[in-house]
N, C-alpha and C positions, 0 to 999 in steps of 0.2 A: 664536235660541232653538232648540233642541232640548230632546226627550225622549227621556233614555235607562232604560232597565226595569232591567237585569241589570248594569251594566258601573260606571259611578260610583257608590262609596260615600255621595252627596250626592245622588242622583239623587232626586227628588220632593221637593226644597227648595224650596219657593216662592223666585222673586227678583224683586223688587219696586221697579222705577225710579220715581224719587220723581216722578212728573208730576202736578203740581197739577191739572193737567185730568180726570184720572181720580177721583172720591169716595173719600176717602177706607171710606166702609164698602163699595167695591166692591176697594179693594187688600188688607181684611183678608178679604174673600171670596176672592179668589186665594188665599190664605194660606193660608187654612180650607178650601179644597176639594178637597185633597189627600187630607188625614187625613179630611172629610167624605163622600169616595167610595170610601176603606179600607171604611169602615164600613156604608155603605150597600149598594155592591156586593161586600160582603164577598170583596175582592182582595188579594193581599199588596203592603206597599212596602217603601222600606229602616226596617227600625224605629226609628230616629233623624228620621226626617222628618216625622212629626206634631207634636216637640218643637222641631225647628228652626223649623218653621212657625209654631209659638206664638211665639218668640223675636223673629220678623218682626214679627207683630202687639203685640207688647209696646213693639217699637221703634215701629213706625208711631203705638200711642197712648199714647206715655209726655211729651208734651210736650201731652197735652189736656185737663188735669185731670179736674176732677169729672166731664165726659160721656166717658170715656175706656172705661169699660167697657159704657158702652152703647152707644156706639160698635162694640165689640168682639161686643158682644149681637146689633146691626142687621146688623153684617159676617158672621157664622156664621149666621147664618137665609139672607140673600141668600142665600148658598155652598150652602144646601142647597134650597131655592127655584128656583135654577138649575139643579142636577146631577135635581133632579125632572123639569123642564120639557123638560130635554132628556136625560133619560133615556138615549134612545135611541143618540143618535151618541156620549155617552158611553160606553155599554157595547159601540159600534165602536170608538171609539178602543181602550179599551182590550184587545178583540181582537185589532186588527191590530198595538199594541204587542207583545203578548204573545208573538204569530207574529215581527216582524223586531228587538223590542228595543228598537229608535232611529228615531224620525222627527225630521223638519226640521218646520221651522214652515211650506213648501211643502204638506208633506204630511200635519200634523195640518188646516191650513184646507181641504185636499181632503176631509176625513172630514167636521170641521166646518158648511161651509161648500162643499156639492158644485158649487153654480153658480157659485161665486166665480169670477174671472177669475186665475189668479197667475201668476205672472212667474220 
């Protein structure tokens, strides 16, 4: 995984591996926290990518009928629940974005997740 700012036309797509271990209203929170931190930290992305993001979420609940949109309801609340909680290392991340463009996923868990051990 990487994050690139400036450079892919697709950049800030959510993509979302189908792992049953993960809840599902926590894969449409990925999804959602994209376009949920545009707006919150009022930052720019590629303007395509809060649309693709939905598109993810449509896929993930289009096979769960009737709870499918609340589904969709429970995953954009989480997404913004979270980017609240952790305010902070989000608005480092997207700092240090801003400054080099592209991190590895070494080095968003360094911002992240400062004590982590990585490899």
């Amino acid at each position: 995984m990487a994050v690139n700012f400036n450079g892919d036309p697709t950049a800030g797509k959510a993509e979302i591996e189908q792992n049953p271990e993960l809840p599902i209203v926590d894969r449409i929170a990925i999804c959602s926290a994209g376009a949920d931190a545009q707006a919150m930290f009022e930052v720019p992305t590629h303007r395509l990518g809060p649309f693709m993001d939905m598109n993810e979420i449509r896929k993930l609940i289009e096979h769960c009928d009737d709870e499918g949109e609340a589904l969709r309801y429970a995953g954009c609340r989480r997404s913004k629940e979270l980017l609240e909680q952790h305010r902070a290392k989000v608005e480092r991340l997207a700092q240090v974005l801003a400054e080099r463009s592209e991190l590895d996923e070494v080095e968003i868990a360094q911002i992240l997740i400062p004590d982590a051990k990585t490899s």
